[in-house]
C-alpha positions in Angstrom: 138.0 125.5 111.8 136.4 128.0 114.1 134.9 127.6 117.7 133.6 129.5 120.6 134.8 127.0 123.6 135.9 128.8 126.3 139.3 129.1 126.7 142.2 129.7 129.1 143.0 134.2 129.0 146.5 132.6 130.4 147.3 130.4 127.2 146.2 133.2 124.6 148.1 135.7 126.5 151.3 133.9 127.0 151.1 132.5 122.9 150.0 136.7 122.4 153.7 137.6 123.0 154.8 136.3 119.7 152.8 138.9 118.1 154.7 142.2 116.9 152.8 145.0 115.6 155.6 147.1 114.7 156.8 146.5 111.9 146.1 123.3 97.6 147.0 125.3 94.9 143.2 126.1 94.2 143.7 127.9 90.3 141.9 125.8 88.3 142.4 123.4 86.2 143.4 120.5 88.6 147.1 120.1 88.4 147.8 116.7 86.6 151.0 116.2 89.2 153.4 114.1 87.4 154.8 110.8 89.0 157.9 111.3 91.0 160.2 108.1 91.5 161.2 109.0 95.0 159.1 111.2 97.2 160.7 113.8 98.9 158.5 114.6 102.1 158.4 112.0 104.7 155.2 110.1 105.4 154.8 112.2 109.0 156.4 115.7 109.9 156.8 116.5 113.6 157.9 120.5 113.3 158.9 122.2 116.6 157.7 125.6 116.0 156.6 127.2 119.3 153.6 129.6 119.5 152.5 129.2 115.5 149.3 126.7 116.2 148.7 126.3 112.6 145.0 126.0 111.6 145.7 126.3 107.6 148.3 124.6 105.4 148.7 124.9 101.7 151.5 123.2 99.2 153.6 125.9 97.3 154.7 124.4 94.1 157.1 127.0 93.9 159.5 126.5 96.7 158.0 122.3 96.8 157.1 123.1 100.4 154.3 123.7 102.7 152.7 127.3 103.7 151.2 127.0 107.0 149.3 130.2 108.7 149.5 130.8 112.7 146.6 131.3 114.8 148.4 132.4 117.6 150.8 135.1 116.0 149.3 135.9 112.8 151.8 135.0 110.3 152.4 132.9 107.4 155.5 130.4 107.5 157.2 128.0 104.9 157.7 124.1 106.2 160.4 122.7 104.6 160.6 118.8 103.6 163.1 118.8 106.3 160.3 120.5 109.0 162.4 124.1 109.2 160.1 126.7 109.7 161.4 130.5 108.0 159.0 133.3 107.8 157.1 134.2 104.7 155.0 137.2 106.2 155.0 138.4 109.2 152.4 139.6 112.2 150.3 142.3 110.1 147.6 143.3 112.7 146.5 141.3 115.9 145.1 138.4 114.0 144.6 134.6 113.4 145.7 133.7 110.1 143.3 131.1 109.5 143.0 129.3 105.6 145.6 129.6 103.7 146.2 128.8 99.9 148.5 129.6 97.1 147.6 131.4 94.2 150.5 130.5 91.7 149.5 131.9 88.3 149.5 135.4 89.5 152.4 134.9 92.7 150.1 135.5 95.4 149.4 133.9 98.5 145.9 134.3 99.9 145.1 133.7 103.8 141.4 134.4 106.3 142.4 135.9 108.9 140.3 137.4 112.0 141.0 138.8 115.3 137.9 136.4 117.4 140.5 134.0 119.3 142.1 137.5 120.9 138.7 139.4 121.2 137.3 136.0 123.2 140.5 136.1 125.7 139.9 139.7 126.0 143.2 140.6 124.3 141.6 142.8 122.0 139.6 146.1 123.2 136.0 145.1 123.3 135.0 148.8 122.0 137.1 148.4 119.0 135.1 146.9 116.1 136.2 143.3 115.2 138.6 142.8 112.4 138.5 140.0 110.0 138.9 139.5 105.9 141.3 137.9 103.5 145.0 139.3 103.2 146.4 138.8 99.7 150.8 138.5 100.1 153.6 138.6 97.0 154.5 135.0 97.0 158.3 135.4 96.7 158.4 138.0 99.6 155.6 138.1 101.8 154.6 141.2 101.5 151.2 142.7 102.1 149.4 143.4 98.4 145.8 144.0 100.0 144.1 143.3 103.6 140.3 143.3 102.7 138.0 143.7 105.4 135.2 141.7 105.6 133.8 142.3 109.0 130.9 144.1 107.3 129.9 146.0 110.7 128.8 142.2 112.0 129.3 141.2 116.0 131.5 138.4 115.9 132.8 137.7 112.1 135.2 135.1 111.5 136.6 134.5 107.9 137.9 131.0 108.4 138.6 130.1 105.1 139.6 130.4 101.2 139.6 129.7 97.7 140.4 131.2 94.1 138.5 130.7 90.7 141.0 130.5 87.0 140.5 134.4 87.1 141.5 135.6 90.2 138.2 135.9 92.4 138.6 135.1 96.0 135.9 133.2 98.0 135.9 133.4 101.9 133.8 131.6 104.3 132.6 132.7 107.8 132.0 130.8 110.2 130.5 133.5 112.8 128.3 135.4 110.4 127.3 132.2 108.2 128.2 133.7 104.8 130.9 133.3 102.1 132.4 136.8 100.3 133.4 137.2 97.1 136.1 139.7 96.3 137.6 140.7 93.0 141.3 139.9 92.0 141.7 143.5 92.5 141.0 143.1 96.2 137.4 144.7 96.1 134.3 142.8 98.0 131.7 141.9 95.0 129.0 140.8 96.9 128.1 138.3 99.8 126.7 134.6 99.3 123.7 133.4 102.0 121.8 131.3 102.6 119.0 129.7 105.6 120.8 126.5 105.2 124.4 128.3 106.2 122.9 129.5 109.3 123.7 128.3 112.7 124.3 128.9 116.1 127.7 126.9 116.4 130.5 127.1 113.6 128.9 127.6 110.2 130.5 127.5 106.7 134.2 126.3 107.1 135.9 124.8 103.9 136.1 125.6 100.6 137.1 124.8 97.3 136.7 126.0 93.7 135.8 123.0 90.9 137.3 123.1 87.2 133.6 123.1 86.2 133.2 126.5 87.5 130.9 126.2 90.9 132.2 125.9 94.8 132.2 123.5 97.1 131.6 124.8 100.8 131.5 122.7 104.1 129.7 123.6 106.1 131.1 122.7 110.3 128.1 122.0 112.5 126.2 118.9 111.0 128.9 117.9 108.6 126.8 119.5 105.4 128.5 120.1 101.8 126.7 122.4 99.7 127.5 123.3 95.6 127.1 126.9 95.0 126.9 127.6 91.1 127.3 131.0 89.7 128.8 132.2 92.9 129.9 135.4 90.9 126.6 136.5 89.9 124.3 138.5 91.9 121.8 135.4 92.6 124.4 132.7 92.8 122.4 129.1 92.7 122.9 126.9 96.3 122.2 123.6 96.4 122.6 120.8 99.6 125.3 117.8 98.3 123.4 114.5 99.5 126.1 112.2 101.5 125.5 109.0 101.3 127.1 109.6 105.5 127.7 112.7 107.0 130.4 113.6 109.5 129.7 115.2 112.7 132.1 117.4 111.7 133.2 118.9 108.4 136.5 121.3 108.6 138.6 121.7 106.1 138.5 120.1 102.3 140.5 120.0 99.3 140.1 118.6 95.3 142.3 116.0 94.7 143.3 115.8 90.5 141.7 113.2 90.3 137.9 114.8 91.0 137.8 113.0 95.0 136.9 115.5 97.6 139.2 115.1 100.7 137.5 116.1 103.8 138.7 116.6 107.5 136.4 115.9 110.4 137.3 116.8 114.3 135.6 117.2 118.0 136.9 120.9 118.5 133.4 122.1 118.7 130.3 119.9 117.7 127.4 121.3 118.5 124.6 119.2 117.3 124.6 116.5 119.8 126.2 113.8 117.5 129.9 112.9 119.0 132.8 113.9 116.9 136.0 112.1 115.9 139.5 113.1 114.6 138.9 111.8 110.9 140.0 112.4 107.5 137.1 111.1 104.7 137.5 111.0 101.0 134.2 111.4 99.1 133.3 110.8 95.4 130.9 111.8 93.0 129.6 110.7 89.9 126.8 113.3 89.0 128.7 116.1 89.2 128.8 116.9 93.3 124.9 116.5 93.0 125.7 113.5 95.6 128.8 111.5 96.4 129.7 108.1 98.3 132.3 107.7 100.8 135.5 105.6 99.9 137.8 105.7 102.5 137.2 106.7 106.5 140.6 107.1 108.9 140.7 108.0 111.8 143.3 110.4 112.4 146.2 109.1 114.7 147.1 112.9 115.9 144.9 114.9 117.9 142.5 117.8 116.2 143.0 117.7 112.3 142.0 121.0 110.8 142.7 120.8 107.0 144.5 119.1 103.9 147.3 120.2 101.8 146.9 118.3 98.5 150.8 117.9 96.9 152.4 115.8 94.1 153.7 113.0 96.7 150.6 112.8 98.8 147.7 114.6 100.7 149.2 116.1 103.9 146.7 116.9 106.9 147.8 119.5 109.7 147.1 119.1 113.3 148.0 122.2 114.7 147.5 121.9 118.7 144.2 124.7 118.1 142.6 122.4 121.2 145.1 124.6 123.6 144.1 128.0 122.3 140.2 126.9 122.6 140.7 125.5 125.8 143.7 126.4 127.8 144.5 122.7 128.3 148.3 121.9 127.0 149.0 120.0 124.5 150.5 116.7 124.4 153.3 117.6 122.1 153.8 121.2 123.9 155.5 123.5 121.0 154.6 121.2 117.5 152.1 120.8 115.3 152.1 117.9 112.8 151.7 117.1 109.0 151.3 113.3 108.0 150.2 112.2 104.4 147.2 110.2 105.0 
């Protein structure tokens, strides 16, 4: 999720003080998750974690708990089952840690990050250039492996989110630039994926997935579009539009569920195409191999501003994170939580 609402210098500022400068798991093939008698996560977490306005969540099969991001203090946190929040990393620059997913073959933890939200509040130094890329962590501790900048001498970039292929390449969209980078498992930009149907004056290419068969799937905000990018490793990478048999206003985050369904989330943060928005979360299908796909199931979303899914053994987990104060400056209705409930 990305948007350029105004917003309250106040908010930012105050939620800016967490921030210390000193110091789905998307590998392919689909996990086959096996039945579990008794689930372990309740249906609806409430966590209490001040100033951490998650905007991505991933499962980490590892611990068997959630990884969220923060887009107010830049760091990465494990939700327990239980909704204790411990750190995983911690602030590494003056950043939103945006997407967020788990990399478990190879123990890494991959997140977007950029600094836009602090640059629009004027946080940030204006004459400084922006910052923004994919940060690449140790899974067990956190640490930094690689910060890989993606900003690419643009105005206003703003890597929003991520996925990995079976060998290691990264995929990152932006939503300010209206491209999607690929970088090597080595932490090394490749090359960068456009296209005229990416472009857009509001939010552009938002969520992203990699498919067992080998291509992406990339969602694209403003107009609720889904496009199927094959080859996205080569130099001419083919892009194709999905047909929907109905489009969301809105199209956010998204995540592969094993059994082939696309889960996608749909909010009002920032549509910009005229069409009203609505907190939802959509499941789409497809028998022609994401050529098109049919809807099968439309809720709206009881909590306020969904951003993305978490897909897990005991159910698909969709965090509302409270972004709506950061864009805006108005406080939220739950002041100090964010909230994951299985849809």
């Amino acid at each position: 999720m990305d948007a350029s609402s105004p917003a309250s210098r106040r908010t930012l500022l105050r939620l800016a003080t967490a921030v210390s400068l000193g110091g789905a798991v998307a590998a392919t093939p689909l996990p086959a998750f096996a039945k579990s008698a008794r689930c372990p996560l309740p249906r609806s977490l409430s966590v209490t974690a001040p100033g951490v306005y998650p905007e991505g969540v991933a499962w980490d099969p590892t611990r068997k708990a959630f990884l969220v991001g923060s887009s107010a203090q830049g760091t990465i946190s494990v939700v327990r089952a239980d909704g204790t929040v411990t750190p995983l990393v911690a602030p590494f620059a003056r950043v939103s840690v945006l997407g967020v997913v788990v990399d478990a073959p190879r123990r890494r933890v991959l997140a977007a990050y950029t600094d836009y939200f602090f640059r629009l509040m004027g946080i940030v130094d204006p004459t400084l250039p922006p910052v923004s890329g994919v940060g690449v962590f140790d899974l067990d501790t956190g640490a930094v492996q690689h910060l890989v900048d993606l900003s690419d001498g643009q105005a206003q970039p703003r890597a929003n989110d991520v996925t990995v292929d079976r060998d290691g390449t990264i995929y990152v969209t932006d939503t300010g630039v209206d491209t999607i980078s690929v970088v090597s498992r080595a932490g090394q930009l490749l090359h960068v994926i456009r296209d005229d149907r990416f472009l857009t004056e509001a939010t552009g290419p938002n969520g992203i997935v990699h498919h067992p068969a080998g291509f992406l799937l990339m969602g694209k905000y403003d107009g609720g579009r889904l496009f199927r990018i094959d080859r996205p490793r080569s130099a001419r990478p083919k892009v194709s539009e999905v047909r929907l048999d109905r489009a969301p206003a809105t199209m956010d985050g998204i995540a592969l569920r094993p059994d082939g369904s696309l889960v996608v989330v749909s909010n009002d943060l920032s549509p910009a195409d005229g069409r009203p928005g609505r907190d939802a979360v959509l499941e789409l299908r497809s028998t022609d191999c994401w050529r098109s796909t049919r809807t099968v199931r439309d809720q709206t979303w009881p909590f306020e501003d969904p951003t993305t899914v978490a897909v897990t053994p005991y159910g698909d987990y969709v965090v509302s994170g409270g972004l709506r104060e950061i864009l805006t400056g108005v406080p939220s209705t739950t002041p100090g939580q964010f909230h994951l409930r299985r849809r």
